[in-house]
C-alpha positions in Angstrom: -11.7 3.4 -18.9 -11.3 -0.1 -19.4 -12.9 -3.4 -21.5 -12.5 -6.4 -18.4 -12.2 -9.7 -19.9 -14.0 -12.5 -18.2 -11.8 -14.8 -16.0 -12.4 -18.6 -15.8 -12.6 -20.1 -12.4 -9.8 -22.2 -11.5 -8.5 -24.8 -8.9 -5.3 -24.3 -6.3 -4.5 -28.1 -7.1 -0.7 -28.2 -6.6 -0.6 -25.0 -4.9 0.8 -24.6 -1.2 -2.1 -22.8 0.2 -5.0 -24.9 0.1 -8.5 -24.0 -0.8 -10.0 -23.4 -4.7 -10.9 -19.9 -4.9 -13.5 -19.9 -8.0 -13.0 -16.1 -9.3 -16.2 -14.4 -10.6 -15.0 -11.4 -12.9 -16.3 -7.8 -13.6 -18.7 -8.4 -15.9 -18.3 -6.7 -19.5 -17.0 -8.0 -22.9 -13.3 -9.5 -23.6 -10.5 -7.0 -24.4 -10.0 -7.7 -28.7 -6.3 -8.2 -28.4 -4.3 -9.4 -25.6 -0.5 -10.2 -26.4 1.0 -13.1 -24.9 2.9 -12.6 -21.4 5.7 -13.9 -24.0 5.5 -10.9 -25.8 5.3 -8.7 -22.6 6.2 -9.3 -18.9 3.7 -9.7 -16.1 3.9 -7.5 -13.1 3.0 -8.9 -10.1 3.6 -5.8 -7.8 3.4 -6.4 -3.5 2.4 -3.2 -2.0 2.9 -4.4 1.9 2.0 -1.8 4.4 3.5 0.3 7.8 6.7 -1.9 6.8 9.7 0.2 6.9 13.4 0.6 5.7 14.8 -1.0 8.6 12.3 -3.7 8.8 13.4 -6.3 6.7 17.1 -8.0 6.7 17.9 -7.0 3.7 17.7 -3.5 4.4 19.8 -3.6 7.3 17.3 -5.2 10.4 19.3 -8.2 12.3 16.5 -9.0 14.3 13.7 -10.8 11.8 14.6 -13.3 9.6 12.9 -12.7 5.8 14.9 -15.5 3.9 12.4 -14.9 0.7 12.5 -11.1 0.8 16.6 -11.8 1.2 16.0 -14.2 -2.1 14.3 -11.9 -4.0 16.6 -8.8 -2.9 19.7 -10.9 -3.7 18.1 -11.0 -7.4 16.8 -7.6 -7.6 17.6 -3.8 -8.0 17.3 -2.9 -4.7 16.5 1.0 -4.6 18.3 3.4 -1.5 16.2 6.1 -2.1 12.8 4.8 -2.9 9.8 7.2 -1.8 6.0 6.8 -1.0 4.9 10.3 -2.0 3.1 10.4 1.4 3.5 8.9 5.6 0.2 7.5 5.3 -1.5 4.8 3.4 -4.7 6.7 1.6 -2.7 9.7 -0.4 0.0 7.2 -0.4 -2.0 4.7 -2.0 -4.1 7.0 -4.3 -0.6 8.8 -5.8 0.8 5.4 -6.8 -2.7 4.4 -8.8 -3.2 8.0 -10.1 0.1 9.7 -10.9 -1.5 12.7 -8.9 0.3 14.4 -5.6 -3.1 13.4 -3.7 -1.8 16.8 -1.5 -3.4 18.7 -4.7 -7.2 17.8 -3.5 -8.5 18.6 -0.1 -10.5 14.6 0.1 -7.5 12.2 0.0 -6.6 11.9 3.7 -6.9 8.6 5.8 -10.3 7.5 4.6 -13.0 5.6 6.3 -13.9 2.9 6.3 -17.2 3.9 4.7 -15.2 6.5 2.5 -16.7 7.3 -1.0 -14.3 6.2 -3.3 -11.4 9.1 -3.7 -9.9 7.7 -6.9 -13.0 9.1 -9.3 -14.4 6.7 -11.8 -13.2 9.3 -15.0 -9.8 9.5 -13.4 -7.2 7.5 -15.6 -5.1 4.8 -13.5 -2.3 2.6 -13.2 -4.5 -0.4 -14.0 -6.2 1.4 -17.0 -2.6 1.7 -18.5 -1.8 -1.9 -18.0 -5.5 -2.8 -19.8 -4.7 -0.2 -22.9 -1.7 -2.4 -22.8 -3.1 -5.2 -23.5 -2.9 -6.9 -19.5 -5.7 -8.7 -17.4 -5.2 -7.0 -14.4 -6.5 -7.4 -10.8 -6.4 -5.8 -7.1 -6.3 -8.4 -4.4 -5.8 -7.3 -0.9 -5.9 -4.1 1.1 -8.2 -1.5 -0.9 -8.4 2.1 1.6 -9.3 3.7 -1.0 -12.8 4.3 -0.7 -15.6 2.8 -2.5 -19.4 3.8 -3.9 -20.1 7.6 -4.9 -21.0 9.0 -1.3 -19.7 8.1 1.8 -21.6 6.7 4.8 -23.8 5.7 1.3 -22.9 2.8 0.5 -25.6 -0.2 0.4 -23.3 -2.8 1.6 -26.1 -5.6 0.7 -25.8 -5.2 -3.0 -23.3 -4.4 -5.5 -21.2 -0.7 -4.8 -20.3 1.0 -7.6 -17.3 2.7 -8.1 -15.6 -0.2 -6.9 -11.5 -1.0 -8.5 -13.8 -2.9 -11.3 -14.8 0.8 -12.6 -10.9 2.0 -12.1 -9.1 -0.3 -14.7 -9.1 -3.6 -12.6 -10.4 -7.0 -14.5 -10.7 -8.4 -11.1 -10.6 -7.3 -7.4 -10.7 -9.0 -3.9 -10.3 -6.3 -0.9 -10.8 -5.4 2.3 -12.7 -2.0 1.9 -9.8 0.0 3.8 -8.3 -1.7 6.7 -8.2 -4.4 9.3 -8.8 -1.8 11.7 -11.7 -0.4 10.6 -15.1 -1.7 9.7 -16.5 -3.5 7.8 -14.4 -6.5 8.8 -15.2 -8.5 5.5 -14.1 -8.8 2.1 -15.4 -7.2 -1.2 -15.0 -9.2 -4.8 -16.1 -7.3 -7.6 -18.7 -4.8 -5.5 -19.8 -7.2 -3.5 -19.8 -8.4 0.3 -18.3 -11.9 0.1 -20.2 -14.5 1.4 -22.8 -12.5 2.9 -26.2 -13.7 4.0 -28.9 -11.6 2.7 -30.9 -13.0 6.1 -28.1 -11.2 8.1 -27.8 -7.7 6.3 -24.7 -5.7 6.7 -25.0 -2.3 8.1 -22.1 0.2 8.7 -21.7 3.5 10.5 -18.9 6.2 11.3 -21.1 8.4 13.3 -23.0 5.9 16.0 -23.4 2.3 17.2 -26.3 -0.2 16.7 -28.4 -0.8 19.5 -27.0 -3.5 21.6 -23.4 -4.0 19.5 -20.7 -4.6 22.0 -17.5 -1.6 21.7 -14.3 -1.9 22.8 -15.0 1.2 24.8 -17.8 -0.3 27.0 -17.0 -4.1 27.1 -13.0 -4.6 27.7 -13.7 -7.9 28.9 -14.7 -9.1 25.5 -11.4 -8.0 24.3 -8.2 -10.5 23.1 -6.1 -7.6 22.7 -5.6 -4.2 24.9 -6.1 -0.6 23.5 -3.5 1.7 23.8 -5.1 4.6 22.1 -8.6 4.4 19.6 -10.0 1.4 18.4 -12.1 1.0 20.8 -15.6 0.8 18.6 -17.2 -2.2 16.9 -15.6 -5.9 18.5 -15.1 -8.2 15.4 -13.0 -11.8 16.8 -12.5 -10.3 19.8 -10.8 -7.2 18.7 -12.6 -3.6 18.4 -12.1 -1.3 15.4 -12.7 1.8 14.6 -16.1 2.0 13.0 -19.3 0.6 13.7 -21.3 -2.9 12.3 -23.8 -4.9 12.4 -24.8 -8.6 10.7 -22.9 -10.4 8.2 -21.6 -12.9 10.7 -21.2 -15.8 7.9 -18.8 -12.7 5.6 -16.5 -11.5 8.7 -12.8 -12.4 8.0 -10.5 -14.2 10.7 -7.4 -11.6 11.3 -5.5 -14.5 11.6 -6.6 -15.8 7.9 -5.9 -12.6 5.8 -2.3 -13.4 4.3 -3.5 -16.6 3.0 -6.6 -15.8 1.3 -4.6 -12.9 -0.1 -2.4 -15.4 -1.1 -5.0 -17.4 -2.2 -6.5 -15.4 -4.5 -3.4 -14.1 -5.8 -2.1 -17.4 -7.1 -5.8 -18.1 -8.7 -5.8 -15.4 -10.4 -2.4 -15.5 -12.0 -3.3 -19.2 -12.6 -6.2 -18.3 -14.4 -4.2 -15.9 -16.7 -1.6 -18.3 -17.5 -4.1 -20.9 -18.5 -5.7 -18.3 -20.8 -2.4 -17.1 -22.0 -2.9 -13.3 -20.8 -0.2 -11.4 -19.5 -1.3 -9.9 -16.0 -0.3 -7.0 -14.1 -1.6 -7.9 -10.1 -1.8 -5.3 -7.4 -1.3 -7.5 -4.4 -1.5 -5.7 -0.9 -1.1 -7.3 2.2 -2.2 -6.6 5.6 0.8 -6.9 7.1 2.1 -5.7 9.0 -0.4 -3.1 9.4 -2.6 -3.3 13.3 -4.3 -5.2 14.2 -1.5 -7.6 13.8 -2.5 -11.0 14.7 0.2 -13.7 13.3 -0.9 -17.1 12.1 -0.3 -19.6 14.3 2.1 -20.4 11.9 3.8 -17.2 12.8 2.7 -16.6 16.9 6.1 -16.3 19.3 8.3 -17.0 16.6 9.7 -13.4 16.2 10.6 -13.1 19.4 9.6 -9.4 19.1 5.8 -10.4 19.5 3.4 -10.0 17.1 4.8 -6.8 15.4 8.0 -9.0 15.1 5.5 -12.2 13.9 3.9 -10.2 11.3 6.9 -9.4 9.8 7.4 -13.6 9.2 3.9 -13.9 7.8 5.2 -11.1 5.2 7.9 -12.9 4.2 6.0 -16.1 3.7 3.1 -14.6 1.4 6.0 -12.7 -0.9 7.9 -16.3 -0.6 4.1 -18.1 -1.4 3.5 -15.9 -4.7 7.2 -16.1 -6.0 6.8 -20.4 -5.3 4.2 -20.1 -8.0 5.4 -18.2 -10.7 7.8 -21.0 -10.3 5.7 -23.2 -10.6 4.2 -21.8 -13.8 6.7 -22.1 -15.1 6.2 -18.0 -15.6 9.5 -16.4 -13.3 11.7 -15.7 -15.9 8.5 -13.8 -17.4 7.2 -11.9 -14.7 8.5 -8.3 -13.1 8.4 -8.8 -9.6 8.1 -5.3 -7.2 7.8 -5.3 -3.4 7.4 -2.1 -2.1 5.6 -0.4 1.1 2.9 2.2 1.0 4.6 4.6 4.0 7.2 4.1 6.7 6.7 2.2 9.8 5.3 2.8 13.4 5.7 0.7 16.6 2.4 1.0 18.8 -0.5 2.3 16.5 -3.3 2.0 19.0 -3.2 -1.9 20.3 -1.4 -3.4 23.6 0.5 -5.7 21.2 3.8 -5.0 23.5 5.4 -3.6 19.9 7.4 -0.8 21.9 8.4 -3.2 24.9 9.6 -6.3 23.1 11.4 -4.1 20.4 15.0 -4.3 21.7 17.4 -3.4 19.2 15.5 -3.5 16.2 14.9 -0.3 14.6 11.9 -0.4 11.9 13.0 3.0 10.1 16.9 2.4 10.1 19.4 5.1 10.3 16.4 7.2 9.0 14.1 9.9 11.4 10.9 10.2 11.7 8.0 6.8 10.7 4.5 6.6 9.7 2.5 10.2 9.9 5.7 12.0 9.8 7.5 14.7 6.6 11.2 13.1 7.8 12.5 10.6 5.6 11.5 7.3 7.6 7.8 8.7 6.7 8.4 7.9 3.0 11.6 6.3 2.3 10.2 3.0 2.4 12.0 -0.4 0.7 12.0 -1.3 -3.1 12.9 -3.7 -5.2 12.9 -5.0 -8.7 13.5 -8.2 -10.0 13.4 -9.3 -13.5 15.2 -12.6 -13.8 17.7 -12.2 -17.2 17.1 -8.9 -17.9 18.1 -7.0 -14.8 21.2 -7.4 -13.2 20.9 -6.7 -9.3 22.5 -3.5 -7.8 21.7 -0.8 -5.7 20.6 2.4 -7.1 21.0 5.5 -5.1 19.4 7.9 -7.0 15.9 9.9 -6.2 12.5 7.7 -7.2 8.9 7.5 -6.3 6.2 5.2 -6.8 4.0 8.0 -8.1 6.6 7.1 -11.1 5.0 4.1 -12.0 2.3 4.5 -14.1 4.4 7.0 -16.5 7.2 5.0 -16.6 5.7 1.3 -17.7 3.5 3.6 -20.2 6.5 4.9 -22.0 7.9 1.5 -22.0 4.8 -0.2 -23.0 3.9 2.4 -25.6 0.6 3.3 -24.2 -0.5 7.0 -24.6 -1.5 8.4 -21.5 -4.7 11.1 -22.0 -3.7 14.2 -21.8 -4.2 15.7 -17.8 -3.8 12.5 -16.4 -0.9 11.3 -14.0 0.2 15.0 -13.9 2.9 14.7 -11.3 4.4 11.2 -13.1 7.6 10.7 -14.8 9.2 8.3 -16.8 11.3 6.4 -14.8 11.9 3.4 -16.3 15.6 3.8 -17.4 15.7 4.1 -13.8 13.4 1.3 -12.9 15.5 -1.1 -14.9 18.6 0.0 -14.1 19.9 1.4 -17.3 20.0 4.7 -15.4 21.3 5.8 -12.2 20.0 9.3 -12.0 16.9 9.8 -10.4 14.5 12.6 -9.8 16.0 16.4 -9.9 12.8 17.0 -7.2 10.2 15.6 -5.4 7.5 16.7 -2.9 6.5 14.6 0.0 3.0 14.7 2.5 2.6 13.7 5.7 -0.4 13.3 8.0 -1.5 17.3 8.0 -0.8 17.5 4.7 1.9 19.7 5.6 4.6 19.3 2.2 8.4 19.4 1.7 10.6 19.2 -1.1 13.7 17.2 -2.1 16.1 19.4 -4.5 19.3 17.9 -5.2 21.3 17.6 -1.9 18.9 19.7 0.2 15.2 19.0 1.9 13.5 21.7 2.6 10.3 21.9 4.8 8.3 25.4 5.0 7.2 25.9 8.8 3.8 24.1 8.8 0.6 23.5 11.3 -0.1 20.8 13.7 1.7 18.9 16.5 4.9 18.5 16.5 5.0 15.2 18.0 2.6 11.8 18.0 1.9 11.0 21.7 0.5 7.9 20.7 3.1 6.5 18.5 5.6 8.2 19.6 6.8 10.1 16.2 8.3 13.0 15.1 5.4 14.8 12.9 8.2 17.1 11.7 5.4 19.9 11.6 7.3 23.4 13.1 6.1 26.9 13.3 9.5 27.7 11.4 11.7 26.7 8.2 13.9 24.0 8.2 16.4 22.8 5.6 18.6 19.7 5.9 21.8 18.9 3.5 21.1 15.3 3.3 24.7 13.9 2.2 25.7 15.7 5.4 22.6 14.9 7.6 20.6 11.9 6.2 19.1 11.8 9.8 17.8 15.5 9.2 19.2 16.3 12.5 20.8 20.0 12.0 18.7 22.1 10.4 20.7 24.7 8.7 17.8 27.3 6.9 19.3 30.4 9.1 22.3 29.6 7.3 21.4 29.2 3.9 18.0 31.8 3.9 19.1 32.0 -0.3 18.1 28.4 -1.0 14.9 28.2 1.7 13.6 30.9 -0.7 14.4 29.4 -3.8 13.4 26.0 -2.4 10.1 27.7 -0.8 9.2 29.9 -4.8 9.4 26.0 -6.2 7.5 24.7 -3.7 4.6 27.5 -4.2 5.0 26.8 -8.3 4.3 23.2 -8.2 1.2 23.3 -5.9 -0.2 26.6 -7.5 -3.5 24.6 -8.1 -3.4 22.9 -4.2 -7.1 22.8 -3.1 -7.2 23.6 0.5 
């Protein structure tokens, strides 16, 4: 889909986080034309994860300081009703790359670690837009998106391909899903960083290697308690989910993830400048995602524990990135988005005394429901926008979705989508820059069993669906019932009366749209 151009290696000097981090790039031939990021804006867009509306201070939490995130809100549109089309990461994830309700395929749910790659290497994406444009572009951090063409295939000892390099990025440096599932080390460009080819990396979702330690059968090896899960492969002291064996010298350190995210983050954005490209960087952190294993720099400081810690370490990679466009010299030139993939949950399988140390801090606001769940706190996550001289900060109200993305900045950028891609995407970018206060007239929203629902105006309506009603483990409302129910949100924005035997005229209407727009659901 894409022409990468080759990106120079460059040094951190005079950057906060120290190490170099020489970048090696996809290898093909240089884009003909690239206009300079005078001509067009960067986009450095922060996709953080599990954080939710009521997590950060400027979005209503009292109880964690996020003085950058506070900066950069006090400078940005700062959307109300901002919504991941899905509770959980993958679909979540996929939607905002692809433009696609991932709900229309049956192979988008939470994917393994060793999960082919869902986003297929023909499918158009957000990064292939920003390359038509003219944009190096580059995916650093949290991948969970699957990689290679078959999964449990992958040959993790030599170059896997599909990897982002074959999805429209110039550049990537991942984590193949997430930090609580194997393998524990990072990919750059198809490839196992760092990885010894006398200590061959082997992977497995369906048994253990012979004489590999599990959190199930050695707890004493453990630095952190199980709650629920997780209880497979032991990497530093905390099991996964997932099985592995070798590549010792390639394992991460949990608590080193933010800063080589950051790391390579600012190397790469250092490398465009020098080469006077305009960039569009997907940077997702970790945090605050389980395991979550602060810094030092971050441990006891929360006073929440480490959920509370993590929270810090966010704020200090958004403040690290936003400290060098500064420097730069490139801030007044560069979009800045920070955004969350779903909405938040409390104890997600570790003993990390989230739920105990929580006191009166309330991760998903005024808002019911979190992570996994069809209520609002499943996908009303934060936004925010900043564009320093051209957007004027305010707080939009109206309905948006990050599946909006990759329509919107092609119609602003004047890039020609092909024709069946990013079905479900609209322009948005009236919106997006706050030239518009409308938002959507609709939008359909997933949660963990896939089950849907539909925002319409003033009313959510969600068809009875299968599955639990409730997450023991994390103690969330799955919002899955054998029955209708339909909320009038300026009334309800907790979704706490549901009023469908009172209005059966607009659970039908509501339930006929619903059945129109996922006609072509595989299931």
């Amino acid at each position: 889909m894409h022409t990468p151009w080759k990106i120079l290696s460059a040094s951190l000097a005079g950057a906060s986080v120290a190490g170099a981090a020489g970048l090696t790039s996809c290898t093909n031939t240089p884009h003909s034309s690239l206009p300079s990021s005078k001509d067009r804006p960067n986009i450095l867009l922060i996709l953080s994860d599990d954080v939710g509306y009521g997590d950060i201070h400027c979005y209503g939490s009292s109880m964690v300081p996020t003085p950058h995130l506070d900066g950069l809100a006090s400078e940005s549109l700062r959307f109300l009703n901002m919504h991941a089309s899905a509770s959980t990461s993958t679909p979540s994830r996929y939607s905002l790359l692809t433009g696609c309700y991932a709900w229309r395929r049956n192979d988008t749910g939470i994917a393994r670690g060793d999960a082919a790659s869902i986003i297929h290497d023909s499918q158009y994406t957000l990064a292939d837009m920003f390359h038509d444009a003219g944009y190096a572009t580059a995916a650093v951090g949290k991948w969970h998106l699957g990689l290679g063409t078959q999964t449990g295939g992958q040959d993790w000892n030599s170059r896997i391909n599909p990897n982002p390099c074959d999805l429209g990025f110039d550049y990537s440096y991942i984590m193949a899903a997430t930090a609580d599932r194997t393998p524990c080390v990072w990919v750059e460009n198809g490839l196992v960083k760092d990885l010894d080819p006398a200590d061959p990396l082997l992977v497995s979702y369906v048994e253990n290697f012979p004489g590999e330690p599990t959190g199930k059968d050695n707890p004493e090896m453990l630095r952190m308690g199980l709650t629920e899960g997780h209880d497979q492969t032991i990497v530093n002291g905390i099991s996964r989910i997932g099985y592995m064996k070798g590549a010792h010298k390639a394992r991460w350190r949990d608590e080193d993830i933010p800063d080589s995210i950051v790391r390579h983050s600012i190397s790469f954005m250092e490398d465009c400048v020098s080469e006077g490209k305009p960039f569009f960087l997907y940077m997702a952190t970790n945090d605050i995602h389980v395991p979550r294993v602060p810094n030092a720099r971050f441990a006891g400081k929360s006073g929440l524990g480490p959920r509370g810690d993590v929270i810090l370490s966010l704020d200090w990679t958004v403040g690290e990135v936003l400290d060098a466009l500064k420097r730069l010299g490139i801030e007044d030139d560069t979009i800045v988005i920070f955004t969350s993939d779903n909405g938040p949950v409390i104890d997600d399988g570790y003993a990390d005394q989230a739920v105990e140390l929580l006191g009166d801090h309330r991760p998903s606001g005024k808002y019911r429901g979190g992570k996994y769940s069809i209520y609002d706190a499943g996908t009303r996550v934060p936004f925010m926008l900043r564009w320093p001289s051209k957007v004027k900060p305010s707080e939009p109200e109206g309905l948006m979705c990050q599946i909006d993305m990759i329509s919107s900045f092609a119609s602003w950028l004047g890039v020609d989508i092909p024709e069946g891609a990013a079905s479900d995407s609209e322009d948005m970018m009236s919106q997006l820059l706050g030239r518009k206060a409308r938002g959507r007239d609709e939008l359909v929203l997933q949660n963990r069993e896939s089950n849907l629902a539909i925002i319409s105006g003033d009313w959510k309506f969600i068809p009875s669906g299968k599955g639990p009603a409730w997450n023991k483990g994390t103690a969330t409302d799955l919002g899955n019932r054998p029955y209708d129910q339909l909320f009038r949100l300026s009334d309800d924005p907790r979704e706490e009366h549901n009023v469908a035997e009172s209005f059966p005229e607009v659970c039908n209407k509501l339930r006929e749209r619903v059945d129109v727009i996922s006609a072509d659901r595989v299931r």
